[in-house]
N, C-alpha and C positions, 0 to 999 in steps of 0.2 A: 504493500500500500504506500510506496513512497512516492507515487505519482500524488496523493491527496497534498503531499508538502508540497509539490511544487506549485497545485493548486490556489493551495494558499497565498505563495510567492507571486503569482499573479493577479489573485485577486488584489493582495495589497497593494501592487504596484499600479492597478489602474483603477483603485479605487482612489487612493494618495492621487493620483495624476489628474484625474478627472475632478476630483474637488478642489485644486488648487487652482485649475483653469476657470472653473464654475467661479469661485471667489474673485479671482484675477477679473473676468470680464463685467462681473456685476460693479467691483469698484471700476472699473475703466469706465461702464455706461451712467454712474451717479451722477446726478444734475445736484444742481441749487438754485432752487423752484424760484425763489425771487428775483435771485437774480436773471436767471432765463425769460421771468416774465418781463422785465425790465427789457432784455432786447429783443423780444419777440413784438415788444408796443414801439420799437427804434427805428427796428431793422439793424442790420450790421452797417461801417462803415465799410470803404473800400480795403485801408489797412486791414480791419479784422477780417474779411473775406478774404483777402490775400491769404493770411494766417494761417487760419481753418482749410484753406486749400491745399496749401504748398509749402507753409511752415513760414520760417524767418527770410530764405530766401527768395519766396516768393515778394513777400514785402520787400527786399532790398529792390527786386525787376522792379514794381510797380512804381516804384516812387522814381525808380530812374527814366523810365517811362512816361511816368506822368509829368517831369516835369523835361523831358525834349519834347511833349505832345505841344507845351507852352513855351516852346523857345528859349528855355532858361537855359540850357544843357545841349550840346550838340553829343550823338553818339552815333560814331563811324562806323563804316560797315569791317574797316579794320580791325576792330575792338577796341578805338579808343574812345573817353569821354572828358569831353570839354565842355568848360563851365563859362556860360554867356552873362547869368546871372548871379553874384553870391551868395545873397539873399534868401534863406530861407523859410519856408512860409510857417514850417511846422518842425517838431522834433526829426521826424525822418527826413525830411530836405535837410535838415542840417546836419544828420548822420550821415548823409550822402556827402554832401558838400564837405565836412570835414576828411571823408576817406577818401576825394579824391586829391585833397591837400591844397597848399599856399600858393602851387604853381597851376593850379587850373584847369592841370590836365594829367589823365590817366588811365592805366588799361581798364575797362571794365570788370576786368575777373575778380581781380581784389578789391574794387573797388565794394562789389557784391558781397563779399568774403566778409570784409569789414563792418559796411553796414549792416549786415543779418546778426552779426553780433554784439551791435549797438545796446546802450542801455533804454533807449526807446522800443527795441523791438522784444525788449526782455518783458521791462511793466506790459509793455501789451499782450503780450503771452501770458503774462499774469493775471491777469484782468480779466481775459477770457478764460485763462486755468477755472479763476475766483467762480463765474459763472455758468458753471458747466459747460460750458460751449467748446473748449480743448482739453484734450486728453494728458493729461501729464504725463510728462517721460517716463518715469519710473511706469504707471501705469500701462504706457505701448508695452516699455520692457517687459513689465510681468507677463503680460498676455500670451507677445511672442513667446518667451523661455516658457511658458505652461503649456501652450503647443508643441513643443518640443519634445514635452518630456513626455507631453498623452503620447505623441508619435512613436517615443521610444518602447514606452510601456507597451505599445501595441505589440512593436518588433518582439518585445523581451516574451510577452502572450504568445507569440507563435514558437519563438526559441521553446519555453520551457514545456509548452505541448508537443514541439517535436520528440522532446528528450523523453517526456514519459510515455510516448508511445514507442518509440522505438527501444526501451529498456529490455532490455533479453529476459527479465524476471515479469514482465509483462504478459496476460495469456489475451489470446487473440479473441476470443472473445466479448473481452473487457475493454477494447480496441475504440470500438465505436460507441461505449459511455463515456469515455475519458476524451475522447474528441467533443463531443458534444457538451461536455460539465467545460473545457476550454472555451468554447465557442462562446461562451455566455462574458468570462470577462473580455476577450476580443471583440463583440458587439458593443460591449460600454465603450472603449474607447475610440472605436471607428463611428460612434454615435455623434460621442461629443465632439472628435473633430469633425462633422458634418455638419451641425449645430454652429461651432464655433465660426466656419470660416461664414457661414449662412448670415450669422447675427453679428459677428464683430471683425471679416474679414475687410480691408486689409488690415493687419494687424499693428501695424505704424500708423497709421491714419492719424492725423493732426485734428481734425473734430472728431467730435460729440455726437451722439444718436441725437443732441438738440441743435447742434451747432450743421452738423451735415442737414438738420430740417431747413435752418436759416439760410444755409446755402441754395439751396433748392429751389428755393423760394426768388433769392437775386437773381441765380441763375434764369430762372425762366422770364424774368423780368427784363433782361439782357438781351433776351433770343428776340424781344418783341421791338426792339427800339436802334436807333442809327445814330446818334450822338455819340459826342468825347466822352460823356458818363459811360454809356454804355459800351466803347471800347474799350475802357481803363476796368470795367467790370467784367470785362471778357480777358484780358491782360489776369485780371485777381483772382478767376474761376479757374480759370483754364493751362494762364499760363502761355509765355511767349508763344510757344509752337501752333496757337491758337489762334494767332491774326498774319493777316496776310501780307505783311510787308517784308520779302525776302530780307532788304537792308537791314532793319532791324533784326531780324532774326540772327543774320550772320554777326550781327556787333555782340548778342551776346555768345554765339556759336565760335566766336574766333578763336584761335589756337596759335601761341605761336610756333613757328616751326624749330624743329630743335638743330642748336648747332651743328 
């Protein structure tokens, strides 16, 4: 009967696995009902759809973007970006403005690099952290590693049923209850990753089951309208590769060629 030990060595392993995913995605999908209702009566700004998009560096594009859409900012289709106007309007123009520095001008890569790691782009991560609307790191992290480890746990389910059927002290009768007493914790965990990728996939995702609502919401707002709001909110949803200006595209696509 030493296949029941292994039994048991499976159960634990995808019972432990599955409940630690279960946990993990339920604090990943917590809201903070006030605060959510607070921007659900706003809307999101451009920044914070950026955000909830595409993370920090989406908000570094959009600001560089929005502000050569207004001529402040020339940005080449070489990768570099030159500054027309100094003058910032808000904290992120002059998270930009500062990272392209005192001479005016600079490659775009880092200039991106730098602003997404501005202290304006932190509080506003915060701010949506605060309101359920983005998913905190730690929280992506736990998700993905609890995926991981159901994934393993599965593996480890078939490993340790392989082993006790094929045990030499095994009678072949007993063959096909001891496959089928396996089956049971290999369905838990092939469940919940079912489940998991169904309800919380991708597992990185930068919003919120409320914040990916809010998005939704601009996004379709977007699809309806032909204005500079409306490309800068296509810019925040989507993301360069999303509008059709090859120039732009290649300024931020440039590369330099290696010596």
């Amino acid at each position: 009967m030493f296949w029941v030990l292994l039994l048991l060595l499976a159960w634990v392993a995808a019972g432990t696995t599955c409940t630690r995913l279960c946990l993990a995605s339920v604090r990943a999908a917590a809201v903070v009902d006030d605060e959510t209702d607070r921007f659900q009566g706003r809307g999101l700004t451009l920044y914070e759809a950026a955000f909830l998009s595409g993370g920090p560096a989406r908000v570094a594009e959009l600001t560089l973007v929005s502000m050569a859409r207004q001529r402040r900012l020339l940005l080449a289709h070489t990768g570099w970006a030159t500054v027309v106007d100094p003058r910032g309007r808000d904290e992120m123009e002059r998270s930009v403005l500062g990272a392209i520095g005192p001479y005016g001008q600079s490659r775009i890569a880092p200039v991106r690099t730098t602003a997404a790691a501005a202290d304006s782009v932190r509080v506003l991560a915060d701010r949506l952290v605060a309101a359920g609307l983005a998913v905190p790191d730690g929280a992506r992290t736990t998700v993905a590693g609890a995926v991981r480890q159901v994934r393993a746990a599965a593996v480890a389910v078939l490993g340790l049923g392989a082993v006790a059927l094929l045990m030499p002290s095994q009678a072949q009768e007993n063959r096909p209850l001891v496959a089928i007493w396996f089956t049971l914790p290999l369905i838990l965990t092939l469940s919940c990753l079912a489940i998991a990728r169904i309800e919380v996939h991708p597992y990185t995702r930068w919003a919120s089951p409320a914040g990916q609502h809010l998005l939704s919401a601009l996004a379709r707002r977007a699809d309806t309208g032909s204005d500079d709001r409306t490309y800068l909110t296509t810019v925040a949803v989507r993301g360069i590769r999303a509008i059709g200006e090859p120039d732009l595209r290649a300024a931020f696509a440039h590369r330099e060629p290696h010596a």
